[in-house]
Every structure is written in structure tokens, then in C-alpha cells.
C-alpha positions in Angstrom: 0.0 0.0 0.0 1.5 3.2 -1.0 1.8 6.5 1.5 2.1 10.0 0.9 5.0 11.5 3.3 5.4 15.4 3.1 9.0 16.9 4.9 10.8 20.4 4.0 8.6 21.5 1.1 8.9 18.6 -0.8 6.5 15.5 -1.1 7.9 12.2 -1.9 6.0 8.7 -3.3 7.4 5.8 -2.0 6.7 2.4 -2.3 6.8 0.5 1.4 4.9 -1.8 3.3 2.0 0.1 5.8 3.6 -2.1 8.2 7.2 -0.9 8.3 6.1 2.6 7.2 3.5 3.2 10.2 5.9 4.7 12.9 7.6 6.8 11.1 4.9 8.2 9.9 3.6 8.6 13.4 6.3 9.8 14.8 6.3 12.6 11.8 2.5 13.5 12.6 3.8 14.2 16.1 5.7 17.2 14.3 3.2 18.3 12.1 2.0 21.9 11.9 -1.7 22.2 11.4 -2.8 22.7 8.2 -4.8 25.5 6.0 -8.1 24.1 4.0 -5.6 24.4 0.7 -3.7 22.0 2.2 -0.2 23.6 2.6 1.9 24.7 5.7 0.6 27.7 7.9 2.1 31.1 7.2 3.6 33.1 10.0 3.4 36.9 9.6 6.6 39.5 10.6 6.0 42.5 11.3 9.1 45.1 10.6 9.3 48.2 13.3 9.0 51.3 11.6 11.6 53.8 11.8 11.9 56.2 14.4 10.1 59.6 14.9 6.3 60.3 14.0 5.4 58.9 10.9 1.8 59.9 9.1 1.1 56.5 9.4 2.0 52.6 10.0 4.3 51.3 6.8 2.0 48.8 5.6 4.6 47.2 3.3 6.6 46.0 6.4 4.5 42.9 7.4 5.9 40.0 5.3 5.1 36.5 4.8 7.1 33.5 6.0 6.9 30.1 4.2 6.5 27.2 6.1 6.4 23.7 5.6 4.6 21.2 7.9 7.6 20.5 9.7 8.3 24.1 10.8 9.0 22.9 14.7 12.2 20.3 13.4 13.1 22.8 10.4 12.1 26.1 10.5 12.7 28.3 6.9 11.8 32.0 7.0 11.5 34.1 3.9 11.0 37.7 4.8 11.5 41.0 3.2 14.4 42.9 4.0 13.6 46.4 5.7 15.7 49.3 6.3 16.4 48.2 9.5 17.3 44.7 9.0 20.2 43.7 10.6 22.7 41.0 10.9 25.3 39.2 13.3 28.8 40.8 11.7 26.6 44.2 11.7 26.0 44.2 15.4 29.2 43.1 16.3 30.5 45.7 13.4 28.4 48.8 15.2 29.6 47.9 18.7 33.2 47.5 17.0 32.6 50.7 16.1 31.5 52.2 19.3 34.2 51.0 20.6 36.7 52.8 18.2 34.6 56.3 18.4 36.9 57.2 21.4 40.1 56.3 19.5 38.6 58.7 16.7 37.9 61.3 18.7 41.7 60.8 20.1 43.3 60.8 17.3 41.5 63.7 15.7 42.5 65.8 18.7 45.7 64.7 18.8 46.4 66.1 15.0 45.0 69.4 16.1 47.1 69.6 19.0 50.2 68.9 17.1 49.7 71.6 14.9 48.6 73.7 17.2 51.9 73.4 18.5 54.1 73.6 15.2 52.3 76.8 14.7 52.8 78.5 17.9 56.6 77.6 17.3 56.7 78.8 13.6 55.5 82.0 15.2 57.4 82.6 18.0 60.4 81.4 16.5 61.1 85.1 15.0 59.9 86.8 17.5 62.5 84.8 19.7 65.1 85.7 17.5 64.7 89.7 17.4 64.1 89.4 21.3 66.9 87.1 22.8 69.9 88.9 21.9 68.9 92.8 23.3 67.9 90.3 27.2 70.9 88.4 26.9 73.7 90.8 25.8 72.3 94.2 25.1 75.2 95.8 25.9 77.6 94.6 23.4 75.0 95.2 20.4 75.9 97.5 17.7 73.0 99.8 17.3 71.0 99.4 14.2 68.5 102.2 14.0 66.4 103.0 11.3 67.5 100.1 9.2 66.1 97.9 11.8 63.0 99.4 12.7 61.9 99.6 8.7 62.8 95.3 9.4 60.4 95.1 12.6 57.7 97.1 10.1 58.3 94.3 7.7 58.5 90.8 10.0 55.2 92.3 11.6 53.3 92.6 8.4 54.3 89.2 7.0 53.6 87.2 10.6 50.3 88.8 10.2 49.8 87.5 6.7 51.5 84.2 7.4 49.0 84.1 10.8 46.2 84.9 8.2 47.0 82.4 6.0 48.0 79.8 8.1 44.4 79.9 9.7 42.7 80.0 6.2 44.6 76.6 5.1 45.1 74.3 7.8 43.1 75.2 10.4 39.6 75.3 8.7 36.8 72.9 10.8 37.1 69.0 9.9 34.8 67.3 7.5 34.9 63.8 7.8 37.1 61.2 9.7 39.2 59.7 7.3 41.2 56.5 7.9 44.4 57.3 7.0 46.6 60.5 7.3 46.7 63.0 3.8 50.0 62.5 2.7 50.3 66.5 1.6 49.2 67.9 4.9 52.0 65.9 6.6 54.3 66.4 4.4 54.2 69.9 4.5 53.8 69.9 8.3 57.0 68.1 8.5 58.7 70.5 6.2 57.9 73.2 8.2 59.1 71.4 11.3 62.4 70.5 9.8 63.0 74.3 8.4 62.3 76.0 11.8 64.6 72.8 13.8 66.9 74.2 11.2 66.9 77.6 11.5 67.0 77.3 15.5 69.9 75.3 15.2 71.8 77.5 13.1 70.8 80.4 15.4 72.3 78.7 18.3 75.7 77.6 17.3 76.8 80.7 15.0 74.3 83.1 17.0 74.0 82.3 21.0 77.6 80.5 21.5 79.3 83.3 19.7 77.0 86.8 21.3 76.9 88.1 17.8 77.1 91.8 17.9 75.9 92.6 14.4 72.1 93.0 15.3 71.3 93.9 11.9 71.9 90.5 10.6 70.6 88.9 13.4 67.2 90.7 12.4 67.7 90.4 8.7 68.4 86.3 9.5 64.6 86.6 11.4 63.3 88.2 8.4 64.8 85.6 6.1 63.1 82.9 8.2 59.7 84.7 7.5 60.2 84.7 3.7 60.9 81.1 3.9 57.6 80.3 6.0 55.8 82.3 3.5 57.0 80.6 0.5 56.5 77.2 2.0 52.9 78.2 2.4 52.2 79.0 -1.2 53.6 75.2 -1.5 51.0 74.1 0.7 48.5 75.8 -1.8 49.6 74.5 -4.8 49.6 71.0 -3.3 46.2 71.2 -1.2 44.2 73.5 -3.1 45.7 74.1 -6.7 47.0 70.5 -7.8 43.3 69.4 -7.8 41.7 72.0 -9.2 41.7 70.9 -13.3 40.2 67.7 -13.8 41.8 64.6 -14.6 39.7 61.7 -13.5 36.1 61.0 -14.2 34.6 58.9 -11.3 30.9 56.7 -12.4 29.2 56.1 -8.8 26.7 53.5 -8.8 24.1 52.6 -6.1 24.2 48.9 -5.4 20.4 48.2 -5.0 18.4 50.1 -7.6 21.5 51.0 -9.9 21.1 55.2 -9.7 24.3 56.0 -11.0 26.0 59.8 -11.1 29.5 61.0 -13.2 31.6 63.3 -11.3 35.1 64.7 -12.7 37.9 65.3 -10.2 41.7 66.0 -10.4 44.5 65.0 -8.5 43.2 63.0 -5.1 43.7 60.4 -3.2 41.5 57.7 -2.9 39.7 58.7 0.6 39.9 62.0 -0.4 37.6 61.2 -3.7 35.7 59.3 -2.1 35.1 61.8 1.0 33.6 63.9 -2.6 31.7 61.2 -3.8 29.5 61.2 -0.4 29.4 65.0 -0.2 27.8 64.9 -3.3 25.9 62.0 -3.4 23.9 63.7 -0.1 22.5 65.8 -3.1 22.3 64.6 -6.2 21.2 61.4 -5.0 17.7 60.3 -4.5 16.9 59.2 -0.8 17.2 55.3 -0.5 14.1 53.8 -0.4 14.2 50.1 0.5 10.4 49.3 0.6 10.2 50.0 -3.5 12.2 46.9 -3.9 10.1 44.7 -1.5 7.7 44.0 -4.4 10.1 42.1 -6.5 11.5 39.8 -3.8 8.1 39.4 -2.3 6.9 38.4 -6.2 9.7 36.0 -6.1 9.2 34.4 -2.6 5.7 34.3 -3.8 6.9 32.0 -6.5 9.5 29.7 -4.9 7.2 29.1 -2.3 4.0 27.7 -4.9 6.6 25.5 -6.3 6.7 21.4 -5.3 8.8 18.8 -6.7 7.0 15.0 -6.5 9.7 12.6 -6.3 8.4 9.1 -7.5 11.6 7.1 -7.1 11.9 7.4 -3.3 13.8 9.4 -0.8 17.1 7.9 -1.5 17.6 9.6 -4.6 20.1 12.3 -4.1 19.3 16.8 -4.4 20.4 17.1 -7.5 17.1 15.6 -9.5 14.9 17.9 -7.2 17.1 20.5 -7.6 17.1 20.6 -11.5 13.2 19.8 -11.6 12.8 23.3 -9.4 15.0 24.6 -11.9 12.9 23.7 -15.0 9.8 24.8 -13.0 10.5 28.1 -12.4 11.6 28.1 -15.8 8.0 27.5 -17.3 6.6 29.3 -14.4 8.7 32.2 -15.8 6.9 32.1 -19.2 3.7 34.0 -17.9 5.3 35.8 -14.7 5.7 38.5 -17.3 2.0 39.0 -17.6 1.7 38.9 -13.5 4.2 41.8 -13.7 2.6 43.7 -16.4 -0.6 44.1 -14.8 0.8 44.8 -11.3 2.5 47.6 -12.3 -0.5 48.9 -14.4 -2.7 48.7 -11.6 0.5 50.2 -9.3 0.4 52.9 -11.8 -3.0 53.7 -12.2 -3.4 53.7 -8.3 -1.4 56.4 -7.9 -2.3 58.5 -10.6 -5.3 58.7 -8.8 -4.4 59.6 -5.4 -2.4 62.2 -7.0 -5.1 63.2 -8.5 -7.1 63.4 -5.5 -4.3 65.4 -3.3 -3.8 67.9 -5.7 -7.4 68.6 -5.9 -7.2 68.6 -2.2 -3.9 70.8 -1.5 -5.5 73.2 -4.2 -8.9 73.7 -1.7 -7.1 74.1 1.1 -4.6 76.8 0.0 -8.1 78.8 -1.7 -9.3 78.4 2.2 -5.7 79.9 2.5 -6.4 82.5 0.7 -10.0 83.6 1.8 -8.9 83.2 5.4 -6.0 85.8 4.9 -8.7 88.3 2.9 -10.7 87.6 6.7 -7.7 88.2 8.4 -6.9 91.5 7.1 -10.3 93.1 8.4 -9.3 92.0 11.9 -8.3 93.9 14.2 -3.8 93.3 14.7 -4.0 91.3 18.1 -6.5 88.5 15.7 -4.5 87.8 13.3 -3.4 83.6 12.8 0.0 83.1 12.4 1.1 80.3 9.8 1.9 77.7 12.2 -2.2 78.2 13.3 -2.9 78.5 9.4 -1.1 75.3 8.9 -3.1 73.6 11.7 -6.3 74.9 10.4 -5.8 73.2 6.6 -4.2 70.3 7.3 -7.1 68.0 8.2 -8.5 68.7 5.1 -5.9 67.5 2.9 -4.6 65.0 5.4 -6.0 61.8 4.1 -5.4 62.3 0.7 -2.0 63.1 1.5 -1.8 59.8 4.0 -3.1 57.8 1.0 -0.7 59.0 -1.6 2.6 58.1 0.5 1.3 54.7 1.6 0.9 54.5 -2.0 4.4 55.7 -3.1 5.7 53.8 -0.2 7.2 57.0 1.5 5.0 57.5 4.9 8.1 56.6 6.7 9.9 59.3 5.4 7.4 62.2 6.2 6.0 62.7 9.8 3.1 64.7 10.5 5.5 67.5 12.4 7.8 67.5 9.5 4.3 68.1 7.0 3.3 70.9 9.2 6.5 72.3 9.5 6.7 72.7 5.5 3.4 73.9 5.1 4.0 76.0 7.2 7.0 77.5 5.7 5.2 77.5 2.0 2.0 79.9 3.4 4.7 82.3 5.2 6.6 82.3 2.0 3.2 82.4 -0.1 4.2 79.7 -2.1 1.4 78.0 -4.7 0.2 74.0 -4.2 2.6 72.9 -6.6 5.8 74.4 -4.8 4.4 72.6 -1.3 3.5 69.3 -3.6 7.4 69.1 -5.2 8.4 67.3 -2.1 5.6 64.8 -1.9 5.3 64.0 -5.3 8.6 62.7 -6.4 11.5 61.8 -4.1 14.1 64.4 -3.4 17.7 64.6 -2.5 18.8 63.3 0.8 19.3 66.4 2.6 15.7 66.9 2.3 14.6 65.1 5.0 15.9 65.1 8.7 18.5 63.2 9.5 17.0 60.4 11.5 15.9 59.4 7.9 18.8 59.6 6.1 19.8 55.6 7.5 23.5 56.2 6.0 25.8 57.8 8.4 28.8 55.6 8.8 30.3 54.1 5.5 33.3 51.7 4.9 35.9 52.1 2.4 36.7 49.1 0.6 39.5 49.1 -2.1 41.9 46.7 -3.1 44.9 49.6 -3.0 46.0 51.8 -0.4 43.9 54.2 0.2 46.6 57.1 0.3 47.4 56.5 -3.2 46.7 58.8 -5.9 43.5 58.2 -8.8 44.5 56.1 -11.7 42.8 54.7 -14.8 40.7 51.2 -14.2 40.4 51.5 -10.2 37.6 50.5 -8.5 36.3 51.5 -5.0 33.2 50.5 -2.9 31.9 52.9 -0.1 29.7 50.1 2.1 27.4 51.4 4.6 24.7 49.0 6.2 21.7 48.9 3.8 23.7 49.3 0.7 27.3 50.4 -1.3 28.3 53.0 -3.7 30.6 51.3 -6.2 33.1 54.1 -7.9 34.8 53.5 -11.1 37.4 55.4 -12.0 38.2 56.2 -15.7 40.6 58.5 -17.2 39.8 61.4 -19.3 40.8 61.0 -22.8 43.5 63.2 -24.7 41.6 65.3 -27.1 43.6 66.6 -30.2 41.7 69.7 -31.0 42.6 71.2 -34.6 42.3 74.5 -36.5 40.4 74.7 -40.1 40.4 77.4 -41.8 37.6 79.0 -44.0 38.4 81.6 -46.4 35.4 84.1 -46.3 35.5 84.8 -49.9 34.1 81.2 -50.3 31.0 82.2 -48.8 30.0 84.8 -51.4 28.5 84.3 -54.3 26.9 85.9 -57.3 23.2 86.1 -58.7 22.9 86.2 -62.4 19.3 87.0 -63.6 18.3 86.4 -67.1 16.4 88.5 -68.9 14.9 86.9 -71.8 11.3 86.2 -71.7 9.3 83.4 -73.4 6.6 84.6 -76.5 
């Protein structure tokens, strides 16, 4: 007598005796999950928490399905979306890593700013030192300068104030970004400067201090000279920081891993970090905000798939994967052959849905800025102490547009990116800027930059450089970069721009003129 035995998804026919098949079988049933009236396993729903802060309303899209077999208590399979906020093992132990490091951060970025705090104080006390230390030490034995000297302190004074100027402008402008490594210019140019003044200072104390030089003239012309150096070094530290990067070289192709949004960007002369410190300054802006519930559909459309798929196996259990791998294979494949339909009419109906929200919330946005309007004509027959301000304005529309509104970004899928404080907020700003519906709609009714929305929503903060060469090394032709952050990476490709060989042709003008012969004969 034959039995039907169901375990992980699959069913299998086999061919025993009910006698040595019986306890198994009962020992299976022991196991079992109950089952729906369809007959397949029971579904488990997951519900997603929404992200922080006061969103119009619950995100809809965050309860997924899990697919279950009957044996869900011996082997349990989940198949869930993936939400902004999923999260992995190596991401929480990543995050805490990162905690952890945060204090070294901060120590090591205060430990660059006190080092050049200090090489900066001693690049500009350093003349001051030498004009001073000779008139306490041995002020008697001095020659006297005079004018000649006074016309020098004019001059060191005027060029440690431009230096001080300078110096402040270029290297001591408020950090960016934590980088991982050092910038190889900025040190190098620090350590230039430290080596120079060393120098100097030892100079001045062997042929200066041993000796009690009594020419003070040179011993304030040698300050001087140590000025014109420290000036000259700094106009190398803005060719090499500012002006070696300025004309473009490079042009960089940034890609967004999970929809494929993808931006070109030229830069000149940087290091890796230091392009890709640019790539995420701009790609706060010229991206669109990262939206991971528009890709839900598609994995929920193919879940939905795998999961209606069963494989009968008529040979028995013993037979090995492979068969019931390659007969889900072929499957799917003919499945595939009218999936395209499924996905045609979703989107149509996706489509036409939101046409007509739209439809209905700019209809409503446009009533409720004419009651705008009529209340302000009110307002202005009121006496001054009356009148609403546009926070109270704000209030008073919003209900009237609010479940349109509500409807449209469950929609869109972009309630969780717009709270009911943040709405207010921006209508409010639009009446006390007397902006028209379609300027307060912009931001509703396609997705914006991400420094559009507050920063609780941005959900990429902290990103990873990944490269395969140092990081400190210059752009080339050909490399290729990833900037990782938790829900998704920017991949960077770096290409070369081409030598163009631009010729001269020239045109004689005389070629352009011509001359107009009319005949006239006439025909009889």
C-alpha cells in the first residue's frame, strides 16, 4: 500500500509496506504543523518596526510572509523582506566594534590638532625669539642698528600677520569627515615646516647664542629671512592642497548597489579617501533618498513564487538533491513564461493607483490653500491682536488635505519618510513664503535629494571604504572602489579622461559669397 509523506517543502512517493512505514509516519505526525483548507503549511506573519520619529502613518509594506512547511517545529525556513532596518550578526558586532573605536577617533583627531597647534605657535614665535633674545641676553655689546632695523620690525610684523592669516585659512579650517588614514600633503608639509624651523634654531644657536653676535642687523635680517621662507612654504601648501586638484583629470561613475542610480563626477589629482570623501558630499545631493520598501515588491513576487513550487519525487527518498534541484530549476523556468503577464498588470494597476491619489491630493492641497487665501482676505479686516500666524494656518488646513496626503505616500511607499511635524513644518514654511500648491507638492510628489529630510531618515551615516589599493594612493585609470554602509554600497569606477587633439580649419570668407545672375529673356 502506498503512502504519501510530506518533509521540508517537498512530497515524496514511495513504495513500502504500511507495516514498516507506520511509525515513522507517526512519529512525523507528532511534528506536524496544522494545516490551512488548501492544504499547505501555515504562514507566520513579521511585522518590521518602523523607523523612528512620527510617521503619518503605519508602513503597511513591512508585514511579510514567511513560508513554512509542515515541519516548521524540526526545520524552520523563513522568507522575509528585507527592511531598512534589517540587521545581521557581523553588523552588530560591526556597530559595537565601532562604538568601541569612536573614542580612539575622537583621540586621534584631537591629537592632529594639538600637534599643529603646537608647530604653529613655534613657527611664530620662532622670530619673535630671535629679534628678542639677543637685546635680554647681551644688550650691551650690540651695535646699534636704527632705522635700518626698525623699517625690518615694520616688515616681519606685516608678514607674521599674513602668514597668521594664512596659516588659519589653510590648515586650520573645521574637519569634514574622519578619514582612515593620514593625507599625505598635509604631513608632508607639516614636516617640512618642522624641519625648516629645527633648522633655523639650530643655526641660530651655534653661530648666533655660542658666539654673542654683535651685528644685530643681521641677526634681524636672519629673522626676516626665516619669515620669507615660511611664506613661501605656504604658497607650497596651496599649490599642493588647493591648486593641484583643481583641473580635472579623472572621471569617477558612482553607482548605487540596489536600484542602480548612478551619477559622473570629474575630479583632479586626489587620493582615494579623499575622492571618495567627494563622492559622499555629493551623493547627499544629487542622489535620490534610498528607499528600500520600493524593492520589497520584487522579492516578495519572487518568494511568492518559490514558495507555490513542489517537486514529487516518484523514485523514493534515496535519490540524491540534484534531481529535485534541476526539476525546481525547469519549474521556475515555465513558471517564468507568464510571470511576465503577472508583472505587467501589477505595475498597471501600481500605476493607475497612484495616478489617482495624486489626482485626489492635488485637488485637495488646491482647496485648502483657496481656504488659505479667503482666510487671509478675513484676516486682514481683523483687528492686529486676531491675526493667525502660519503655524495656526497650517493647523487649520491640514485635516482637510490630510488623508489624501496619507493615502498617496502609503501609496508611493514614502510615509516613513514624512512625519506629521515635518508636513506641518513645510506647510507651514510655504504659506509664510506664499508659495502655490505645486511648490508645497514638489516634495511629496517625487522623491528628493537626501538632505531633504531630517537626518534620523537619512539611514546612512557611517560608511566603509573598501579598495583593493592603499587608500593614500593617488587616482588612476581602471580602479575600483566600494563605499559600504549597512543597507547598501556605492561602487566608484574610475576612468581616465581622454586626450583630445583639438585642430584648426580654416575658411576663407571669400568662399562664402556668391553671385546672382538673372536672365532677362522672356518666353513669346
Amino acid at each position: 500500500m502506498d503512502t504519501e509523506s510530506t518533509y521540508s517543502g517537498y512530497s515524496y512517493y514511495s513504495s513500502h509496506s504500511k507495516k514498516s512505514h507506520r511509525q515513522g509516519e507517526r512519529t512525523r505526525d507528532r511534528h506536524k504543523s496544522p494545516r490551512n483548507k488548501d492544504g499547505r503549511g501555515s504562514e507566520k506573519s513579521v511585522t518590521i518596526q518602523a523607523p523612528t520619529g512620527e510617521p503619518l502613518l503605519a508602513n503597511d509594506s513591512t508585514h511579510t510572509e514567511e513560508v513554512q512547511d509542515d515541519n516548521w517545529g524540526e526545520t524552520t525556513t523563513a522568507i522575509t523582506g528585507t527592511s531598512e532596518h534589517s540587521i545581521s550578526q557581523e553588523d552588530i558586532a560591526r556597530i559595537s566594534k565601532d562604538m568601541e573605536d569612536s573614542v580612539g577617533l575622537d583621540c586621534k583627531r584631537y591629537l592632529g590638532l594639538t600637534i599643529a597647534s603646537f608647530l604653529g605657535l613655534l613657527v611664530f614665535l620662532t622670530p619673535v625669539a630671535f629679534i628678542l633674545l639677543p637685546p635680554i641676553l647681551w644688550r650691551e655689546e650690540l651695535e646699534p642698528c636704527g632705522t635700518i632695523c626698525e623699517g625690518l620690525f615694520i616688515s616681519v610684523s606685516f608678514k607674521l600677520l599674513i602668514l597668521l592669516i594664512g596659516t588659519w585659512a589653510l590648515f586650520f579650517r573645521k574637519q569634514r569627515a574622519d578619514v582612515p588614514r593620514v593625507f599625505v600633503f598635509r604631513a608632508l608639509v607639516l614636516v617640512l615646516i618642522f624641519l625648516f624651523v629645527v633648522s633655523y634654531w639650530l643655526f641660530y644657536g651655534v653661530r648666533i647664542l655660542d658666539s654673542r653676535d654683535r651685528n644685530y642687523q643681521g641677526i634681524v635680517q636672519y629673522a626676516v629671512s626665516l619669515v620669507d621662507a615660511l611664506l613661501f612654504i605656504h604658497y607650497l601648501a596651496i599649490v599642493l592642497l588647493e591648486l593641484r586638484q583643481l583641473q580635472p583629470m579623472f572621471t569617477l561613475q558612482v553607482v548605487r548597489s540596489t536600484d542602480g542610480e548612478s551619477r559622473f563626477y570629474s575630479l583632479g589629482h586626489l587620493s582615494i579617501q579623499r575622492a571618495a570623501l567627494v563622492v559622499l558630499e555629493n551623493y547627499y545631493k544629487d542622489f535620490t533618498i534610498y528607499n528600500p520598501n520600493l524593492l520589497t515588491a520584487s522579492k516578495f513576487r519572487a518568494a511568492k513564487h518559490m514558495a507555490g513550487l513542489k517537486v514529487y519525487n516518484v523514485d523514493g527518498p534515496s535519490n540524491n538533491a540534484t534531481g529535485q534541484s534541476r526539476a525546481m530549476i525547469a519549474a521556475a523556468a515555465r513558471r517564468r513564461d507568464s510571470s511576465h503577464n503577472e508583472l505587467y498588470y501589477e505595475e498597471a494597476e501600481h500605476e493607475r493607483r497612484v495616478k489617482k491619489r495624486r489626482a485626489r491630493l492635488v485637488v485637495a492641497v488646491e482647496e485648502a490653500f483657496i481656504h488659505i487665501q479667503r482666510l487671509q482676505a478675513e484676516e486682514q479686516q481683523k483687528a492686529p491682536g486676531e491675526v493667525m500666524d502660519p503655524r495656526e494656518a497650517a493647523q487649520a488646513i491640514f485635516p482637510s488635505m490630510a488623508r489624501a496626503l496619507q493615502k498617496y505616500l502609503r501609496t508611493t511607499r514614502q510615509q516613513h519618510y514624512h512625519s506629521m511635524e515635518s508636513i506641518l513644518q513645510h506647510l507651514a514654511f510655504c504659506i509664510t513664503n506664499s508659495m502655490t500648491p505645486k511648490a508645497f507638492l514638489e516634495r511629496y510628489l517625487s522623491a528628493g535629494p537626501t538632505l531633504q529630510y531630517d537626518k534620523d531618515r537619512w539611514l546612512s551615516t557611517q560608511w566603509r571604504l573598501i579598495s583593493d589599493e592603499a587608500v593614500t594612493n593617488g587616482l588612476r585609470d581602471g580602479i575600483v572602489f566600494v563605499l559600504k554602509c549597512l543597507d547598501f554600497s556605492l561602487v566608484v569606477n574610475v576612468k581616465k579622461i581622454p586626450f583630445i587633439v583639438l585642430s584648426e580649419e580654416f575658411i576663407d570668407p571669400k568662399s562664402h559669397k556668391f553671385v546672382l545672375r538673372l536672365q532677362s529673356e522672356t518666353s513669346v
